[in-house]
C-alpha positions, 0 to 999 in steps of 0.5 A: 157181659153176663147178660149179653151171653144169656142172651146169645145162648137163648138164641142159639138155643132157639135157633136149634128149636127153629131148625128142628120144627121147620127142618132147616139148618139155619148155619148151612142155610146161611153159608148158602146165602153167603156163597150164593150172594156175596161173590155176585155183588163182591165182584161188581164192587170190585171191577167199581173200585177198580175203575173209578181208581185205575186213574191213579195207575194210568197217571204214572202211565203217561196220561197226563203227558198224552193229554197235555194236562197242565198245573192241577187239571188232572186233579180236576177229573177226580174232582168231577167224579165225586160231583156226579157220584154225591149228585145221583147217589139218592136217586139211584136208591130211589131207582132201586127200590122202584125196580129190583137188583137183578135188573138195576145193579148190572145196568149200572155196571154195564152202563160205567163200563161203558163209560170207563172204555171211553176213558181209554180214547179221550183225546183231550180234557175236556173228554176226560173230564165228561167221562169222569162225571159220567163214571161217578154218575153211573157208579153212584148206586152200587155201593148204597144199593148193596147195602140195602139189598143185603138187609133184605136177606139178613137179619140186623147183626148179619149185616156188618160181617156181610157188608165188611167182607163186600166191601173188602172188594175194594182192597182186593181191586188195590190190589189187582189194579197194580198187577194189570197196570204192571202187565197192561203197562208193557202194551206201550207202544201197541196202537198208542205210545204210552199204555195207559189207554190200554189199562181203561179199555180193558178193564172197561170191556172186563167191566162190560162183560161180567156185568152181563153175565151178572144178570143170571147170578144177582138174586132179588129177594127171598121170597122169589130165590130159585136156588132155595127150597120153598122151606128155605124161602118160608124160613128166611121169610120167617126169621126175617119178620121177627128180626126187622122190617125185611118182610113187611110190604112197604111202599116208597112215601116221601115221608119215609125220605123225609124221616131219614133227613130229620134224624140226627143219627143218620146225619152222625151216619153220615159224618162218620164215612165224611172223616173217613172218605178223605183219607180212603180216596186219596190212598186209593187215588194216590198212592201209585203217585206217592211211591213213584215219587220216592225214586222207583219207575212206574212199573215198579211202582205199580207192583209195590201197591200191590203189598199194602193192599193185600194187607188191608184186604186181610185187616178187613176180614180180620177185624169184621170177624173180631167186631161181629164175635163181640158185638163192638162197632165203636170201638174196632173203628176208632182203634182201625182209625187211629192204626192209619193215623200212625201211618200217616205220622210215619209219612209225615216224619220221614224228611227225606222219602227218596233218601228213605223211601222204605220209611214211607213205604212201610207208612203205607202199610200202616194207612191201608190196614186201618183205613178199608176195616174202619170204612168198612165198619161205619158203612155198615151202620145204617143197614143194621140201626135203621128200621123202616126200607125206604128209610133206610135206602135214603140213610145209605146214600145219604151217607155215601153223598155226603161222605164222598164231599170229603173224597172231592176235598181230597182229590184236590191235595196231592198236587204235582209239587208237593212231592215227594213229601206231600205235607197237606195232602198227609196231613189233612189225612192224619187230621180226618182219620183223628177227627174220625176216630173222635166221631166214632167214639161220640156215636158208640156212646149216643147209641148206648145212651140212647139205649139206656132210656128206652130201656126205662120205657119198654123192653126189647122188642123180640119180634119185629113182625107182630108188631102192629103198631111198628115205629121202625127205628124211634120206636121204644122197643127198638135197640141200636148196635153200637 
């Protein structure tokens, strides 16, 4: 510990050199970036989440009925979801890192608004579900292609308070998707009888235009940035090709690709979102329908979504601010992991949800608040221990493609009957969320044990850029975050 302090004061005293040479404050150069970047693509990801989990809001809105969905077939548009999204999710980065985010990310997102506005006039479920595949199709860059984009702004251990704070976008869409439910929901009756339709279009067409309006606020990269000054753009440059591989020209080789697939962390990288993508898709899919199924009407139940969300929008930040002060990933994802698990046992234990139905309710709380901090720590994985871009464009969405196998798992255990108790659909989350915390606990002491041995070949590298002889991740000098 005495050593890590050492080792923050050098740095904080060779910031402070840093900013006097080349007259930049490094803190308020930072909070630039944060301000300028963040709300950009934190709104993208937001209106994503929001429309690929409004059909949890749209369900208890009549839509099942409207479309003469019988046994599980609504369960089978979810699936076909994940299906398009796990397809297209490597080919996406791969779009990426051929054209630029300012051009890729609100072509996507313009392309699944699209594509959610077509939701709202399906007429049968064969349209609804050919809409689902093409919204997880379209959706399935944004996420990894965030990911990649914000490592080549920040350096290494920048990265994970960034990326927790993007993806607590994802509780604030929760969280707004049950107030527009709630007020879209009173147009029943304008055009259609029931207002679900409603809720997809609008959302849809909101999805359209902010996408557009994306084109002249997403950045590409540093060294092209219009809103910095030339020394803020040399100094970015700078601190970035001594901390990792953001600046080195590298192009795209099959080889690099292949890199990725053949180590066995970026698979562990991958597992670790597989536990954890479970139990965040079927709360965030399903929870309007586990608390209409305690007794309240659907408006209600669309406001009552709106708490636990909150929560867990606060528990992100919180414990993103926790885990980047003390440098710890492992454990605040095992400990976030084993926080929803109580929530599920409390699930589990209440016999009787309608009789009790704020037992269940506050069960709620407890998942959200651990499940959106957890998956936001393991998805930040790979932006900050993979070296090398391409790389570590193909380890984010491999894990994305094989994590989200566990959503389409999960789209299948909230059947019609099994409420209000939902005992395989609680269960298999508690059982992922226990196997998750197992997983993060093996990763953290992979990594550091991984880090010991090469502490008895070289010392840490200090300056990524002169070395001429980089081998990006599996180099010696190279130390993991765990």
């Amino acid at each position: 510990m005495s050593d890590a302090k050492e080792q923050s004061h050098d740095q904080n005293a060779e910031t402070e050199i840093t900013d006097i040479e080349d007259g930049v404050n490094e803190r308020a150069l930072l909070r630039k970036l944060d301000w300028r970047l963040l709300p950009a693509v934190g709104v993208l990801y937001l209106l994503s989440f929001l429309d690929r989990s409004n059909v949890g809001n749209a369900r208890i809105e009549g839509m099942v009925s409207d479309l003469h969905m019988t046994g599980n077939q609504y369960l089978t548009g979810l699936t076909v979801y994940f299906i398009g999204y796990v397809l297209f999710e490597i080919p996406c980065n791969v779009i990426l890192k051929r054209t630029s985010p300012r051009l890729w990310l609100p072509t996507l997102t313009i392309a699944w608004g699209v594509v959610a506005t077509l939701l709202g006039v399906v007429q049968n479920l064969s349209g609804f579900l050919v809409a689902r595949f093409f919204l997880g199709v379209t959706e399935s860059g944004l996420f990894p292609g965030v990911v990649f984009y914000l490592s080549m702004w920040y350096k290494r251990r920048e990265r994970q308070y960034r990326i927790s704070l993007f993806f607590s976008a994802a509780s604030l869409a929760g969280a707004f998707g049950g107030i527009l439910a709630y007020g879209i929901g009173k147009m029943a009756g304008v055009v259609w009888s029931n207002g679900w339709r409603w809720i997809f279009i609008l959302e849809g067409i909101a999805t359209v235009i902010v996408a557009t309006i994306a084109y002249w606020f997403i950045e590409n990269y540093p060294d092209t940035a219009k809103f910095l000054t030339k020394p803020e753009r040399e100094f970015i440059q700078t601190r970035l090709a001594a901390d990792c591989d953001a600046m080195i020209k590298e192009e795209f080789t099959w080889s690099a690709v292949l890199e990725a697939v053949r180590d066995p962390n970026c698979w562990l990288y991958s597992l670790g979102f597989h536990t954890m993508s479970l139990p965040l898709y079927t709360l965030s899919l399903f929870l309007p329908t586990i608390i209409s199924n305690l007794g309240y009407t659907a408006a209600k139940a669309q406001l009552l979504t709106i708490p636990p969300y909150a929560l867990a929008f606060v528990t992100t930040v919180v414990v993103a601010i926790a885990s980047e002060k003390l440098g710890k990933r492992a454990v605040f994802l095992a400990g976030s992991s084993l926080t929803a698990a109580i929530g599920y046992i409390i699930l589990l234990a209440n016999t009787d949800p309608v009789a009790r139905p704020g037992v269940s309710y506050l069960g709620t709380f407890f998942a959200a608040a651990g499940i959106y901090p957890s998956t936001a720590l393991v998805l930040s994985w790979p932006a900050i221990n993979v070296s090398g871009q391409t790389k570590r464009a193909i380890a984010n969405a491999m894990q994305i493609s094989i994590g989200n196998l566990g959503a389409v798992m999960g789209t299948q255990l909230y059947r019609s009957n099994d409420g209000p108790r939902f005992v395989v659909g609680h269960s298999m989350a508690l059982a992922y969320l226990c196997a998750n915390a197992i997983v993060a606990t093996y990763i953290g002491w992979r990594l550091r044990a991984q880090n010991k041995a090469r502490e008895e070949i070289a010392p840490e590298i200090q300056n990524v850029g002169e070395a001429l002889d980089w081998q990006g991740d599996k180099d010696p000098r190279w130390r993991f975050s765990y």
